[in-house]
C-alpha positions in Angstrom: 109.9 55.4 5.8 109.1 54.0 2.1 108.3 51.0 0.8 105.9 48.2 -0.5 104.6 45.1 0.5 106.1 42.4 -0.8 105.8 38.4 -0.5 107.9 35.3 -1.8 106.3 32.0 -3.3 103.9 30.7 -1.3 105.6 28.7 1.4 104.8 25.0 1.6 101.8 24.2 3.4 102.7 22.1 6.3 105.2 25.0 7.3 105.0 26.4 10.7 104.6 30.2 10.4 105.8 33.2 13.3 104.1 36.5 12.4 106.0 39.6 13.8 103.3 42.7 13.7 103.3 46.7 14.9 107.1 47.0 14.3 109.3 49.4 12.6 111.2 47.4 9.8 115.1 48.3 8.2 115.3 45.9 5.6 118.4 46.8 4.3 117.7 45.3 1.1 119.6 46.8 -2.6 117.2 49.7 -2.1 116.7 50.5 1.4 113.4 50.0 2.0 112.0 50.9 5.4 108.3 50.4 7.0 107.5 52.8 9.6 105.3 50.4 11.0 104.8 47.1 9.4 104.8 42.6 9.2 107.4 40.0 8.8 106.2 36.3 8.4 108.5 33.5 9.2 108.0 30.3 7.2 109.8 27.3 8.8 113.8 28.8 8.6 112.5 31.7 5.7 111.2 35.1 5.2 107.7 34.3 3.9 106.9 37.9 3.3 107.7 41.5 4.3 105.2 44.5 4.1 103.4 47.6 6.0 101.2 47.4 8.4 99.3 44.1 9.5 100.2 40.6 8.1 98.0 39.0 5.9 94.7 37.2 6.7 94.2 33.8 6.7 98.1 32.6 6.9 97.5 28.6 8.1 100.0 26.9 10.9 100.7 30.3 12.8 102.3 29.0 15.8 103.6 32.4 17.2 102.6 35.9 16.7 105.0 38.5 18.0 103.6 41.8 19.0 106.5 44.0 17.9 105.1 47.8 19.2 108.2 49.8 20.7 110.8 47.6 18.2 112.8 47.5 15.4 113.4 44.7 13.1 117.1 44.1 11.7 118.9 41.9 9.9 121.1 39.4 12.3 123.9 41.3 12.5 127.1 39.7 10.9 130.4 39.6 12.3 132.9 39.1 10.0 136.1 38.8 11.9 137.2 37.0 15.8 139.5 35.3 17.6 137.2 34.0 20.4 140.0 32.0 22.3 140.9 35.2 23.6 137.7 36.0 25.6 140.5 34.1 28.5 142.8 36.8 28.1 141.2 40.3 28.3 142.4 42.8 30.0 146.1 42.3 29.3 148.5 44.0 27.3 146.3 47.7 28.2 148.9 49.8 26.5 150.4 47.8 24.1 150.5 48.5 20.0 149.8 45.4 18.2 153.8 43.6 17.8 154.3 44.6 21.5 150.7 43.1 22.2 151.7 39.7 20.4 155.4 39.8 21.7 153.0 39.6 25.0 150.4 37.2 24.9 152.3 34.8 22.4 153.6 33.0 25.3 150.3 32.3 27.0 148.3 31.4 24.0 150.0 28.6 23.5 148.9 27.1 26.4 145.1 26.6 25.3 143.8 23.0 24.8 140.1 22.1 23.7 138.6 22.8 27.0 139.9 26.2 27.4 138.9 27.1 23.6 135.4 25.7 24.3 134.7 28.2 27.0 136.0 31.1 25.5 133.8 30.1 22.9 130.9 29.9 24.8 131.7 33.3 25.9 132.2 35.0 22.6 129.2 33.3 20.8 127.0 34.2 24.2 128.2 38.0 24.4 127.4 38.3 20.3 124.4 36.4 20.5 122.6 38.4 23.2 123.8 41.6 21.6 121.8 40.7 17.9 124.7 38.5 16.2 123.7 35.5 14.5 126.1 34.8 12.3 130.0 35.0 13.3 133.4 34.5 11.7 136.4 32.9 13.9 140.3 33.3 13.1 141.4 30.9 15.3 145.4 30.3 14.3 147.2 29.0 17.6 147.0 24.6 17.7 149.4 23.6 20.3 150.5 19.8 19.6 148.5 17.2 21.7 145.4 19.8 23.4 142.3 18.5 21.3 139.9 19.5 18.8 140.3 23.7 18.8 137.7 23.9 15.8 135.2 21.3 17.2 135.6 22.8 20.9 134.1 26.5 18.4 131.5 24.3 16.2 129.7 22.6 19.2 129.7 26.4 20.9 128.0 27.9 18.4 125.5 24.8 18.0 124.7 24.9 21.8 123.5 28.8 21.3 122.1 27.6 17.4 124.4 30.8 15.7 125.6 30.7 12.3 129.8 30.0 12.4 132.1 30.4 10.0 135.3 29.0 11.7 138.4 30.3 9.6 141.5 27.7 10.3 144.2 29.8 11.3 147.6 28.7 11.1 151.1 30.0 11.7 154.5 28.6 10.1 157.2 31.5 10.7 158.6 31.5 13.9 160.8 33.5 15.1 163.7 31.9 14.1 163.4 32.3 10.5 162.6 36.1 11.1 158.7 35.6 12.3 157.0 37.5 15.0 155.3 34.6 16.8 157.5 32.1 18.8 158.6 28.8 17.4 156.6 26.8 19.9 153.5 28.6 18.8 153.8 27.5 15.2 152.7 24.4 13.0 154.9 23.1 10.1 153.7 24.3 6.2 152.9 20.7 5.6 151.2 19.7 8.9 148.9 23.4 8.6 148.0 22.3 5.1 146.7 19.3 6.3 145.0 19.9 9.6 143.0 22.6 7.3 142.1 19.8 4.8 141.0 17.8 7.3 138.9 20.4 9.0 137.2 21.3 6.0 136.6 17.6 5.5 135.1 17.2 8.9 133.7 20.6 9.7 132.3 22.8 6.3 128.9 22.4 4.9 128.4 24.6 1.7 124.5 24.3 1.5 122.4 27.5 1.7 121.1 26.7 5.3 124.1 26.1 6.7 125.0 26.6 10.0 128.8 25.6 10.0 131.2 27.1 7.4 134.8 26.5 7.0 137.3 29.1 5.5 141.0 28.6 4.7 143.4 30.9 6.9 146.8 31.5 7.8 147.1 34.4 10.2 149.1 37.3 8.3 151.8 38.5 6.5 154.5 38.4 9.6 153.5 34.7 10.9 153.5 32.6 8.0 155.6 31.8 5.0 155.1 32.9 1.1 154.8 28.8 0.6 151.8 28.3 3.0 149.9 31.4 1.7 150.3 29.8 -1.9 149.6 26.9 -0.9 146.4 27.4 0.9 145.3 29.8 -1.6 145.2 26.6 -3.7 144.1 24.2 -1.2 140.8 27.0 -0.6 139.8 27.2 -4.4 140.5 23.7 -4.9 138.0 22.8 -2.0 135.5 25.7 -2.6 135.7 27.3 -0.1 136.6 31.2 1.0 140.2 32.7 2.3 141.0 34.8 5.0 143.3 36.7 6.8 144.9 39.7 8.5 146.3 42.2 5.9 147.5 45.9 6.5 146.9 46.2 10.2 150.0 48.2 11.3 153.0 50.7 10.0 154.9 48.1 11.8 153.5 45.0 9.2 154.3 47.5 6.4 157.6 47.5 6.9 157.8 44.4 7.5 156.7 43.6 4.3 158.6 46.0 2.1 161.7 45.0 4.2 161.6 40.9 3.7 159.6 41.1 0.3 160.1 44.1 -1.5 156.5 45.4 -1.6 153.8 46.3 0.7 151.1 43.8 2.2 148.7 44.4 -0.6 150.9 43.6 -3.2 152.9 41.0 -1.9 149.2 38.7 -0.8 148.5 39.5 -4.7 151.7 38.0 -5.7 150.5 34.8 -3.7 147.4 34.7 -4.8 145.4 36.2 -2.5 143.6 38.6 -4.1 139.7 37.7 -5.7 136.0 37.6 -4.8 136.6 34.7 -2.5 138.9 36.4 0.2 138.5 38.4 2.9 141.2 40.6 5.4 140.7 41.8 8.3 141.7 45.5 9.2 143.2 46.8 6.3 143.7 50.1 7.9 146.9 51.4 6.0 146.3 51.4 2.3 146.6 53.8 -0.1 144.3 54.6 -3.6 146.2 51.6 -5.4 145.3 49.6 -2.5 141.9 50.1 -2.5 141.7 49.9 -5.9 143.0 46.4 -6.1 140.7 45.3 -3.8 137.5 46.9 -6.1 138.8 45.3 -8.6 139.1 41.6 -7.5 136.0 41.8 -5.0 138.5 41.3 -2.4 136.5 42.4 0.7 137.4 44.0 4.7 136.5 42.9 8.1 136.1 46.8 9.6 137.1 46.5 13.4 137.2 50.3 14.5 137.1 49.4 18.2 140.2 46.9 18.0 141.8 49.4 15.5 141.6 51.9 18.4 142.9 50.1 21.3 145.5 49.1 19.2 146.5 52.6 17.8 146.2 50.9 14.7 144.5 53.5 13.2 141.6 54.4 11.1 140.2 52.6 7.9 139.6 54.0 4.6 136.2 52.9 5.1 134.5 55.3 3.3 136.8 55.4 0.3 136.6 51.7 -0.1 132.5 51.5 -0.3 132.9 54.4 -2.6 135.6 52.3 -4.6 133.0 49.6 -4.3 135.2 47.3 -2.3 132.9 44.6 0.2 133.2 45.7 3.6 131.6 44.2 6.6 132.4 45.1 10.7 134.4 42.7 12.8 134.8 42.3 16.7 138.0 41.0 16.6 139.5 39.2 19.2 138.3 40.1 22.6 142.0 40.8 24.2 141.8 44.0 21.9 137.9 44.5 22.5 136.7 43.7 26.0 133.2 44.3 24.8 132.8 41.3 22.7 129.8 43.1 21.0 129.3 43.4 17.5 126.4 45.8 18.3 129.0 48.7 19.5 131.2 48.6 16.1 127.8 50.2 14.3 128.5 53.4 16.6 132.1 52.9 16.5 132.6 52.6 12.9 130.2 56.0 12.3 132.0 58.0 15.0 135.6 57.0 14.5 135.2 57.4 11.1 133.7 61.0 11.0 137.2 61.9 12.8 139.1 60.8 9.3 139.2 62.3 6.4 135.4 62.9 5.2 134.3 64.1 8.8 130.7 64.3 9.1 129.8 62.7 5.6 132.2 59.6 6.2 129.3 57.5 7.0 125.7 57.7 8.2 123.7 55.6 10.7 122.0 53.2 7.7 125.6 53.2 5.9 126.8 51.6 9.2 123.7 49.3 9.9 124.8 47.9 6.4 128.3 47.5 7.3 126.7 45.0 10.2 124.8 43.4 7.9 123.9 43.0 4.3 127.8 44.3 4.4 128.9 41.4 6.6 126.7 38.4 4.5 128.8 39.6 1.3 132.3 39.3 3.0 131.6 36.1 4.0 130.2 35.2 0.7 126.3 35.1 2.0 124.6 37.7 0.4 122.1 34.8 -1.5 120.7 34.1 1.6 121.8 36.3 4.5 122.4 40.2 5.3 118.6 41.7 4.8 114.9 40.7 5.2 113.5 40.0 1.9 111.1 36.8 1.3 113.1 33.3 0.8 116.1 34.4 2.2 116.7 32.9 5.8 115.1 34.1 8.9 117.9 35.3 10.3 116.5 38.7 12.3 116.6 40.6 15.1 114.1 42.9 17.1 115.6 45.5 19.2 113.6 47.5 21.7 113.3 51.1 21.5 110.7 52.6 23.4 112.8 51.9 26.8 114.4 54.5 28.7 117.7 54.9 26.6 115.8 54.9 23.0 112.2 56.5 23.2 113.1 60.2 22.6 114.7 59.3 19.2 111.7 59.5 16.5 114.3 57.6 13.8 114.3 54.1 14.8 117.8 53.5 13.2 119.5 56.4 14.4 118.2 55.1 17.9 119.8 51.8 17.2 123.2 52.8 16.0 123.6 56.3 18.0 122.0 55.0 20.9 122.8 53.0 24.1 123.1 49.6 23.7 119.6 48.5 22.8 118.1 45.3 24.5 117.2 42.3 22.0 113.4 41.8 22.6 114.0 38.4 20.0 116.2 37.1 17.5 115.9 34.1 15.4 118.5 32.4 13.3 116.6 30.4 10.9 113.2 31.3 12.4 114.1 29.8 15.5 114.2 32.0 19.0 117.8 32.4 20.2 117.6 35.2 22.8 114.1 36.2 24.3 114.1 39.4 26.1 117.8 39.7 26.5 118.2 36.0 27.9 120.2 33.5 25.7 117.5 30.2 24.9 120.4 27.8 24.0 122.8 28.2 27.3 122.8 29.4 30.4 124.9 32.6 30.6 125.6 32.1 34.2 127.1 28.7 33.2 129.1 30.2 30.5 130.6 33.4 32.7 131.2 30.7 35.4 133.4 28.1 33.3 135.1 30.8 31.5 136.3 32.5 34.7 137.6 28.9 35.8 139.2 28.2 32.6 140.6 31.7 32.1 142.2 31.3 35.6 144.0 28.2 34.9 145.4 29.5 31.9 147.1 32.5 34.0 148.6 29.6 36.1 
């Protein structure tokens, strides 16, 4: 492990200071910089300074100090792509690809109101959170008429368990009827989705660096909403400021799809409604080829990477590695949990290196840092983060994560990293979003995960019904 000390601008005085000591540190900064064993210091909700071995003397206000033997220090790890509604619905659908899967679960999706949505929620921000998330995306894209507020039942979730959220407002407009997948009782009108995404962007989005509540602009895909509300909310998004989103390339199935109703495959027809550029995201993006990829490079378009959902899907495998090589922004992605029961971002690290070593680089596809990046510093550029999220380097935000490795299922592996990624699940000793604790030796500090299993088996059971 390499690497020099380093410390930001002197924080201000009447700051409140954690010290983390005796750790092993993966910055993932632009040069990978790694401390065998080394110090963090937390300045109110910033990265004071970074460095081997002990912290400085004399630091004022320290309120904490952290004893970090037997741990690594992370980045938060960022997920860039959910659907936490469907925490209520796992389970289902075991053998399904992904139109069959739909086709299924259409018809009980639509039966979610606000308190359903706030369970799940509960349940998908707890399960992240105690596996080393701190910040997460949501796609949530189903708004039956007259249940509530869906996006405020996800905003006061993530607030209760103090995560970062960036809650993408979904929306449908292509029923069946007109030659959509979804049904027509699942579906908003172009004008009233166009609205209801106004509003919540109004209501919900706070574009400061600190923020802890982001809103993105989303209809769900190619095959569930019409070429007018794509345009349309490309417009609405750039015209607002803020970042789009949305599911692109996922199947054979959507491929056809596309060339059959438009002519042209998914890449080129979101291009042709504007929804190529720095500011977008996609999730999946399994099936595309060189001109593809090269699109995407070339307009900063980035990828939500969900190997695990891919798989239970047969989906099939990303051109991860061709895209980073192409220099395309890709970060990892959960996805929703009726396609990955685990709910853990922390299991895509070893699923995106192992899957991807079956395609077509093998072994040198990707490496255990390569994926560790994907999870983070990755993740903070998809979302449109990097400033101030996605590695630990003084005055970005103490968003961090200390996993420990000297337990049972780690100590035998002398590289920290490869222990994390390759490993078993490693337990969160701490993690902080904005230098405050959110999970302290694998227990959540902002809800009660007894609570949250409870409630979300109760709410999951009247949706059955």
């Amino acid at each position: 492990m390499t690497g020099q000390s380093t410390s930001g601008a002197a924080a201000a005085v009447d700051m409140e200071r954690t010290v983390v000591e005796g750790c092993a540190i993966a910055t993932v900064d632009g040069h990978g910089t790694e401390y065998a064993t080394g110090h963090l210091v937390l300045a109110g909700d910033r990265i004071e300074a970074v460095g081997p071995g002990p912290a400085p003397g004399g630091l004022e206000r320290v309120v904490r100090r952290v004893d970090g033997r037997g741990q690594l220090a992370t980045p938060g790890l960022v997920n860039t792509h959910h659907h936490f509604y469907q925490w209520l619905t796992r389970g289902l659908a075991q053998d399904s690809p992904l139109f069959d899967w739909l086709v299924e679960l259409y018809p009980v999706w639509s039966l979610i109101d606000e308190e359903m949505v706030h369970a799940a929620a509960r349940a998908s921000l707890g399960m992240m959170v105690r596996g080393g998330t701190t910040t997460a995306a949501d796609h949530h894209y189903i708004f039956p008429r007259g249940t509530g507020d869906l996006l405020g039942a996800e905003v006061d979730a993530a607030r209760r368990l103090g995560v970062r959220l960036t809650a993408a407002r979904g929306s449908m407009d292509l029923g069946a009827s007109d030659g959509g997948l979804p049904p027509d009782f699942a579906v908003e009108t172009t004008e009233g989705a166009l609205r209801a995404t106004e509003e919540a962007v109004a209501r919900y989005h706070d574009p400061s660096p600190e923020s802890t509540v982001q809103v993105a602009v989303a209809p769900c895909s190619p095959f569930s909403v019409t070429g007018e509300l794509l345009s349309e909310s490309a417009e609405l998004a750039r015209r607002l400021g803020v970042r789009l989103h949305t599911h692109g390339s996922e199947t054979r199935e959507e491929a056809e799809f596309c060339r059959e109703r438009f002519g042209m495959g998914p890449t080129d027809y979101l291009a042709s409604t504007g929804w190529l550029g720095e500011d977008v995201w996609m999730a999946h993006c399994v099936h595309m080829d060189d001109a593809d990829i090269d699109a995407f490079a070339r307009t900063g378009t980035g990828v939500a990477h969900c190997p695990s959902s891919n798989a239970r899907l047969a989906a099939g495998l990303a051109r991860v590695p061709a895209m980073l090589d192409a220099g395309v922004p890709v970060g990892l992605g959960v996805d929703g949990t009726a396609s990955n029961e685990s709910g853990e971002l922390h299991t895509e690290l070893r699923n995106a290196l192992l899957l991807n070593r079956l395609g077509e680089r093998r072994e040198a596809a990707l490496d255990v840092r390569a994926a560790l990046r994907l999870a983070t510093a990755g993740g903070a550029r998809v979302l449109g983060r990097q400033r101030e999220l996605g590695s630990l380097e003084p005055g970005k935000l103490a968003d961090l994560v200390l996993w420990r490795l000297d337990g049972l299922g780690h100590s035998t592996v002398e590289d920290p990293v490869a222990a994390l990624v390759l490993g078993a699940a490693a337990p969160v000793a701490l993690s902080f979003v904005g230098g405050r604790p959110v999970v302290e030796d694998g227990v959540l500090l902002g809800d009660d995960e007894t609570a949250i299993a409870r409630e979300a088996a109760v709410q999951a059971r009247r949706l059955r019904r």
